[in-house]
N, C-alpha and C positions, 0 to 999 in steps of 0.2 A: 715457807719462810726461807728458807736455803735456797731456793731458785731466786726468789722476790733478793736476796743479799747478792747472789751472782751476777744481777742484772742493775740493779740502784746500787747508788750509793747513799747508805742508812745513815743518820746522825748517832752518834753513838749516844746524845741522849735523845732519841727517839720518842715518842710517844706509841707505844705499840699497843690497842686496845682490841681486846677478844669481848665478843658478847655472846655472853651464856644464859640460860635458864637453867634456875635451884637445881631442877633435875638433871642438868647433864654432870652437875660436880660430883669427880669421887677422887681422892688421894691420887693415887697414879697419873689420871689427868691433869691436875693440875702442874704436878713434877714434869712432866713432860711440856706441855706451855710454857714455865719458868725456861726450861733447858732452850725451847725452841725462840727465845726473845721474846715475848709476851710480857710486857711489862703493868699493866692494867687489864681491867676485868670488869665488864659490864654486866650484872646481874639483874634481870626480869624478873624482880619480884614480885610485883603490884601490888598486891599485899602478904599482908600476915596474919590474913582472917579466913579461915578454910570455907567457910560461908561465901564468904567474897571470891576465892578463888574457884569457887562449884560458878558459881553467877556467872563470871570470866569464861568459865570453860576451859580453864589453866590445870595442864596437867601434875604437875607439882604441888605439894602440902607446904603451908606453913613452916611445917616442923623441919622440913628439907632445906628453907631459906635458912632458917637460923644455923644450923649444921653446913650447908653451902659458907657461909660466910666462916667459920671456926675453920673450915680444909683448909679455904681460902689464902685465910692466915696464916695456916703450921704451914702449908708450903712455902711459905715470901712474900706473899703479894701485899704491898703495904697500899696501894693506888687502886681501893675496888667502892665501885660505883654502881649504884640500885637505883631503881625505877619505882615508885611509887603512885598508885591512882586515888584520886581522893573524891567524893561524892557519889560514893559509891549508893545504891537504894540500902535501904534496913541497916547501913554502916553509919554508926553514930562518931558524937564527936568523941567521947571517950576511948575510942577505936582508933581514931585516926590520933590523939595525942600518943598510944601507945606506939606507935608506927614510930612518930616523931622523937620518942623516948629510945627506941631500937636505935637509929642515927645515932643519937648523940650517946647512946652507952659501948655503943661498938666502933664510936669513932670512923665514922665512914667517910673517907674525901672527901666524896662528890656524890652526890643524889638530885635525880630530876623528880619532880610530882607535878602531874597533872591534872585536871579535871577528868573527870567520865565525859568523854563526847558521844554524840551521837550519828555516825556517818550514815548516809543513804544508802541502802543495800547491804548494811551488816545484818547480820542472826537478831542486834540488839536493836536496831531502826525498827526490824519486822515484828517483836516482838512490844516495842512501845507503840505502836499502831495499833496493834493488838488488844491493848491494854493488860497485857500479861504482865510486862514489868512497869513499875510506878517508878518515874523517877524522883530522886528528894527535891525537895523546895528550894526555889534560888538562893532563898535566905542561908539554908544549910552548905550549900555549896562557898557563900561570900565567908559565912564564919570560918569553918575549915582552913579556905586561905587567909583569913587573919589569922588564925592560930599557927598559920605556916611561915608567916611574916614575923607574927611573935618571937618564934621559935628560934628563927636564922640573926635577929636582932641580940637574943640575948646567949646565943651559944656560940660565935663567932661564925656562923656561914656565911658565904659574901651571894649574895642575892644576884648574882650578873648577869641573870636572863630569866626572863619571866618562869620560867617552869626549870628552872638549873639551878644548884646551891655548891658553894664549894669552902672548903677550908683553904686560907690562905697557900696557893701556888700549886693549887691543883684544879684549875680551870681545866675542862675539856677544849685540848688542841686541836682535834679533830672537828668538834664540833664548831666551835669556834672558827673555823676556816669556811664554814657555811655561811655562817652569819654575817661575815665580811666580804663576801661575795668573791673568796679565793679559788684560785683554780685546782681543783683534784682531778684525780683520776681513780674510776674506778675499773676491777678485773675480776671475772668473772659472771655467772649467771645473775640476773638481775642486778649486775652492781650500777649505780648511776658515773655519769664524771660530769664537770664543766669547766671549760676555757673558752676564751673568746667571746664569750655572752651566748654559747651552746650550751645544750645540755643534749647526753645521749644516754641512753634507759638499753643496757642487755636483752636478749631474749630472757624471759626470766624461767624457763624450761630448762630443768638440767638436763635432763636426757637430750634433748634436741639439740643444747648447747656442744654436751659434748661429743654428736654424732657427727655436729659442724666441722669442730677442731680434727676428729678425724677422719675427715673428705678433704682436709686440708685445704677447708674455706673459713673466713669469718664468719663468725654467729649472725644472725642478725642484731638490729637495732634499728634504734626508734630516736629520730634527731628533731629538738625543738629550738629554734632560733630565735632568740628573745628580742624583742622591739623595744624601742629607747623607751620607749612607755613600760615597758615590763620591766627595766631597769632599773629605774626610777622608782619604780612602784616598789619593788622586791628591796630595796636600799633602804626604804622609810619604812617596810615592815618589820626588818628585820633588825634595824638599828633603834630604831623605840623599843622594842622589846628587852636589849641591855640595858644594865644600869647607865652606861654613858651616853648613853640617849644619841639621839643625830648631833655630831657636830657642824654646827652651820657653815662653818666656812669652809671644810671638806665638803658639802652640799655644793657648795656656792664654784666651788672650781671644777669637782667631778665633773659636773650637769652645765656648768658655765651660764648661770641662770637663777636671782633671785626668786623668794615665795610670792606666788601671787596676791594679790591682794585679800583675795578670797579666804585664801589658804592662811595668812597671816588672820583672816578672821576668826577663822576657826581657831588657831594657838590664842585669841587672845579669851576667846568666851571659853576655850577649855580652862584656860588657865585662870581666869575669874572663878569659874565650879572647884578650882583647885583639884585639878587632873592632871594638869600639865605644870611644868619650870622651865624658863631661861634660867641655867646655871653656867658662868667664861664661858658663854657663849655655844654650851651644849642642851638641844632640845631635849627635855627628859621626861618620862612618866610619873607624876607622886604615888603612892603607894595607892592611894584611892586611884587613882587613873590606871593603875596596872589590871582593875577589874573591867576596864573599857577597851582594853589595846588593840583590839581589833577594830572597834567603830570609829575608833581615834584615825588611827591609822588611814582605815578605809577613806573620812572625811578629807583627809588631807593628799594624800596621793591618788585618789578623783581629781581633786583639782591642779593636781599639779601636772597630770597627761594634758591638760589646757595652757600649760603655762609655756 
């Protein structure tokens, strides 16, 4: 942080975000982050069911999160932000409201919740092939997010991306700069960056990383150049997923190029099913279309690498 200060020039209201897991917090640590600029704290909780956290393979307890977040607090940090995963197998919905009950009594900013995925080549892929682990029923998975919808409705959280919740004026800046296809830069071992409509991926090897810096070579990296088609595409993924949805006429001048016909088809049969809104002229998700956002998505930016 004192080198990154010597070299930028920091906003003095910065958004400074450390991400941690339950387990790494203890009093002194955090005093120390406070003193070093760390203004926010992103915490990995995914749950608060030791059950579910065995199933994870998450080294941290339950009882760690709740104690993580009380340090949290007696050191300063008023700006701290948890992760939660929800459709979990054997995790009911009575589990996952107390989850929602933890947010709102501990007053937490900002919290993302996601589904359980399932990626190719995880421990969890191989085991649901398996038939080792059962996943829950789609239906259990749609409830959980209405009861997450419920929740951010009547507690004040501002719903502004599909899987983010925040108390008024504590949107993730960071993140936020993804979703708008902003330029960062990242430093060190596997960090990402993009400008230009680049993106370039660190060695993600620390030892290698740092045998480079002292041969007094660059690390390697890994550079992908995005095509107006990936552009395009990544713009309407990422901007349906916010509450303010695409606004068309930022479409209309970015891309220099109205929706195909096609494409207009599909906004108008989503929005017949009541998935989709024209709201002043911004394309949005209804809350029932937030359980679709990716097919939505996919439907429409297919036809738009045509247009």
């Amino acid at each position: 942080m004192s080198h990154l200060k010597s070299v930028f020039t920091i906003r003095t209201d910065a958004e400074i975000t450390l991400e941690a897991n339950p387990d790494d917090i203890q009093p002194e640590k955090t005093q120390a982050w406070l003193q070093a600029g760390f203004n926010r704290i992103s915490l990995g909780i995914q749950s608060l069911s030791d059950a579910d956290l065995k199933f994870m393979h998450r080294a941290h307890t339950a009882a760690e999160s709740e104690i993580a977040v009380q340090h949290l607090k007696h050191a300063g940090f008023s700006n701290i932000t948890v992760d939660f995963i929800y459709g979990i197998p054997n995790s009911d919905d009575l589990q996952w409201k107390k989850h929602l009950d933890f947010i709102h009594k501990q007053a937490i900013s900002h919290f993302s919740a996601y589904a359980l995925t399932v990626e190719q080549g995880t421990r969890l892929y191989a085991e649901v092939n398996r038939g080792k682990t059962v996943l829950p029923p789609e239906a259990q998975v749609i409830r959980q997010f209405e009861m997450l919808q419920d929740f951010t409705e009547t507690t004040g959280y501002e719903p502004y991306e599909i899987s983010n919740y925040a108390l008024p004026g504590h949107r993730a800046i960071h993140n936020s700069s993804y979703w708008y296809q902003e330029p960062y830069l990242g430093l060190g071992p596997a960090a990402h960056s993009y400008y230009a409509n680049t993106r370039k991926y660190n060695l993600p090897d620390l030892k290698g990383y740092i045998a480079a810096l002292q041969l007094g070579t660059s690390p390697p990296e890994s550079i992908e150049v995005l095509s107006p088609e990936d552009i395009v595409n990544e713009y309407i993924m990422t901007r349906l997923r916010l509450s303010e949805g695409i606004c068309l006429q930022d479409y209309y001048t970015r891309f220099n190029h109205k929706l195909t016909d096609r494409v207009n088809t599909h906004i108008s049969n989503y929005s017949a099913q009541g998935y989709l809104m024209i709201e002043n002229d911004h394309l949005r998700l209804s809350r029932n279309g937030k359980l679709m956002a990716d097919r939505i998505a996919s439907d429409i930016f297919m036809d738009a690498m045509q247009s």
